[in-house]
C-alpha positions as CSV (number, residue, x, y, z in Angstrom):
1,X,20.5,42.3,48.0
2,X,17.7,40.1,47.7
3,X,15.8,42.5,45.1
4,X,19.3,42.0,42.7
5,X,19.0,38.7,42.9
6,X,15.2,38.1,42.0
7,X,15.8,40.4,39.1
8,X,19.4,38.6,38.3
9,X,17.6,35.4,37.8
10,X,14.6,36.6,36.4
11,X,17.3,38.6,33.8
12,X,19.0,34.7,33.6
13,X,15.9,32.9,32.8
14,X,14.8,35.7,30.3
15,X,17.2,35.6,28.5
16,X,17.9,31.8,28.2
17,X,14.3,31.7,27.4
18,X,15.1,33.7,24.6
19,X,18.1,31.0,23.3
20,X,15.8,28.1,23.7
21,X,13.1,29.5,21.0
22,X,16.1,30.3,18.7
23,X,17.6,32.9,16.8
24,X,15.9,31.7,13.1
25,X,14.3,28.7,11.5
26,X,13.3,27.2,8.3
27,X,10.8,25.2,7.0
28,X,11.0,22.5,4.1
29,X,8.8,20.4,2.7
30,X,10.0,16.7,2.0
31,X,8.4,14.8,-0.6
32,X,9.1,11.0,-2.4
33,X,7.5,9.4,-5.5
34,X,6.5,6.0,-5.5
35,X,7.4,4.1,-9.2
36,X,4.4,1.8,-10.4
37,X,5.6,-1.6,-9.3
38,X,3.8,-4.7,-9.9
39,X,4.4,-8.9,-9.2
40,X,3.3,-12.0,-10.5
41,X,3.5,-14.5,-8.0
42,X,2.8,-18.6,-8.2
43,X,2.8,-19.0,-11.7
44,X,3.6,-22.7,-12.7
45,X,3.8,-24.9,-15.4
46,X,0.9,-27.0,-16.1
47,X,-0.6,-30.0,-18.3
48,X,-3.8,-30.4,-20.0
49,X,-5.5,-32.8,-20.5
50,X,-8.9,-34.6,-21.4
51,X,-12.5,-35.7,-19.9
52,X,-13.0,-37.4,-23.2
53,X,-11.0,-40.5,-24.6
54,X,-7.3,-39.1,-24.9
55,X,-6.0,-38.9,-28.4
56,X,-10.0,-39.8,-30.4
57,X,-10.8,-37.0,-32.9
58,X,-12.0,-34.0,-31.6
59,X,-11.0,-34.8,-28.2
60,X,-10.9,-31.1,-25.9
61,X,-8.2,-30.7,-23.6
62,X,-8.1,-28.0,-21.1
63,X,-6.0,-26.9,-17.6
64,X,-5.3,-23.8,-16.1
65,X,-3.1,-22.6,-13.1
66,X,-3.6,-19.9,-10.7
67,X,-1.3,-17.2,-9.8
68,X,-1.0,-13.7,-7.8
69,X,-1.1,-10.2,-9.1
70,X,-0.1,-7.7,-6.6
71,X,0.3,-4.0,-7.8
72,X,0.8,-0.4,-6.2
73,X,-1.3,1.4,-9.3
74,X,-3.3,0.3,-12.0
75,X,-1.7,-2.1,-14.5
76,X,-2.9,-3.8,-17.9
77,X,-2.4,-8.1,-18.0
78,X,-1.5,-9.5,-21.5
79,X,-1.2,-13.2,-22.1
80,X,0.4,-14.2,-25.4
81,X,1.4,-17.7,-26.1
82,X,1.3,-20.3,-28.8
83,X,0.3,-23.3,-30.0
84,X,1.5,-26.6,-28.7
85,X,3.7,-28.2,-30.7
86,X,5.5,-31.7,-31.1
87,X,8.6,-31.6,-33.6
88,X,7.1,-30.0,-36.6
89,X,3.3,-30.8,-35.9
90,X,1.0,-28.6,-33.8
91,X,-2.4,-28.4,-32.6
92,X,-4.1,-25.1,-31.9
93,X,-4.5,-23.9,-28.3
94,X,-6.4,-20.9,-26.9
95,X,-6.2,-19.0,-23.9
96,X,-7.6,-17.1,-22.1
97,X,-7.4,-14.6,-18.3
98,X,-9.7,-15.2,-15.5
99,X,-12.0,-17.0,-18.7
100,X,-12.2,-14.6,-20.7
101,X,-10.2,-12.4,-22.5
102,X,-6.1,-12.4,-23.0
103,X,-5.9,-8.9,-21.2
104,X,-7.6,-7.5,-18.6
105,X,-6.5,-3.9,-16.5
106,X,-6.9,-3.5,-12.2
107,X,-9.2,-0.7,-11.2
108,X,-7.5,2.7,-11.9
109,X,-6.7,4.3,-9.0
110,X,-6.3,1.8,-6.5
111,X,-3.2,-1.1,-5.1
112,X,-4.3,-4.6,-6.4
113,X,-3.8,-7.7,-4.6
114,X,-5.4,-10.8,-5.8
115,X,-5.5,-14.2,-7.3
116,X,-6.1,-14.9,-11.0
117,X,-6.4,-18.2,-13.6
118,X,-4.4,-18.4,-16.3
119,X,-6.2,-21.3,-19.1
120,X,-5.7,-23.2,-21.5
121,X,-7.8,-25.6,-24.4
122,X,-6.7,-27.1,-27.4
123,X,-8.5,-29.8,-29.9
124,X,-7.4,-32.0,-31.2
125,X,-9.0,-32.7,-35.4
126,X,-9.0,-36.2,-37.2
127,X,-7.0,-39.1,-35.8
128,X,-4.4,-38.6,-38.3
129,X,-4.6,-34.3,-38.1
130,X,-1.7,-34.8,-35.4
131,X,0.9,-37.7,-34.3
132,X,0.8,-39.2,-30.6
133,X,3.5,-37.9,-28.5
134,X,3.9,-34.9,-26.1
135,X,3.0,-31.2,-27.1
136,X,4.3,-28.1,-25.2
137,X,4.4,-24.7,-25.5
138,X,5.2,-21.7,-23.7
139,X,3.2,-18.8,-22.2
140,X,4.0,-15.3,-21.4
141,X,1.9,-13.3,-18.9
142,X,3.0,-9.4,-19.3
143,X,2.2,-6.6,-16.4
144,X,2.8,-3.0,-17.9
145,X,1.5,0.7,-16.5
146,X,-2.0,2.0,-18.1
């Protein structure tokens, strides 16, 4: 009697042994892809203005503003923008990314996460070239996929 019962459990724990590890399985591999995604953060408006006598011929005004770029990939920077203008009259204004150029691209291969400048400079010709009053303009800073 107690020889069928060591071999009744022994049987019960074989075979419930064999339920536990299953009949079948599977295997499948999951996967996701991550879009390129990119934000500018902090940009604000800002004036320029002069270290020189405001409004004498060939007076220099300049400014700038500092904002974030934060990327998952590599991305390309464009600034466009355009004169300042009053009404119909207009003095030229250049820009320019981090001081130099209007475009500039992250490292390839890599997140980005970091702050930038954003400036601008305009001069102003004779005193007569341009009428007193306030100039504005607009800039655009564009973040597209290399």
């Amino acid at each position: 009697m107690k020889k069928s019962l060591i071999a009744l459990a022994f049987a019960l724990t074989a075979s419930s042994n064999t339920f536990a590890s299953g009949l079948d399985n599977a295997s499948a591999n999951v996967s996701m892809n991550v879009a390129l995604y990119a934000s500018i953060t902090g940009l604000d408006d800002f004036a320029l203005s002069t270290s020189g006598t405001d409004g004498s011929a060939d007076a220099v005004y300049s400014g700038s503003d500092t904002y974030n770029l934060e990327s998952n990939g590599q991305v390309r920077v464009t600034l466009s923008g355009g004169d300042l203008t009053n009404g119909t009259d207009s003095v030229a204004t250049s820009y320019s990314l981090d001081g130099s150029a209007m475009t500039f691209d992250t490292v390839a291969d890599s997140t980005h996460n970091q702050a930038h400048t954003v400036a601008a400079s305009a001069q102003l010709g004779a005193i007569s070239d341009q009428k007193a009053g306030a100039y504005a303009g607009a800039i655009t800073l564009t973040v597209s996929g290399i």
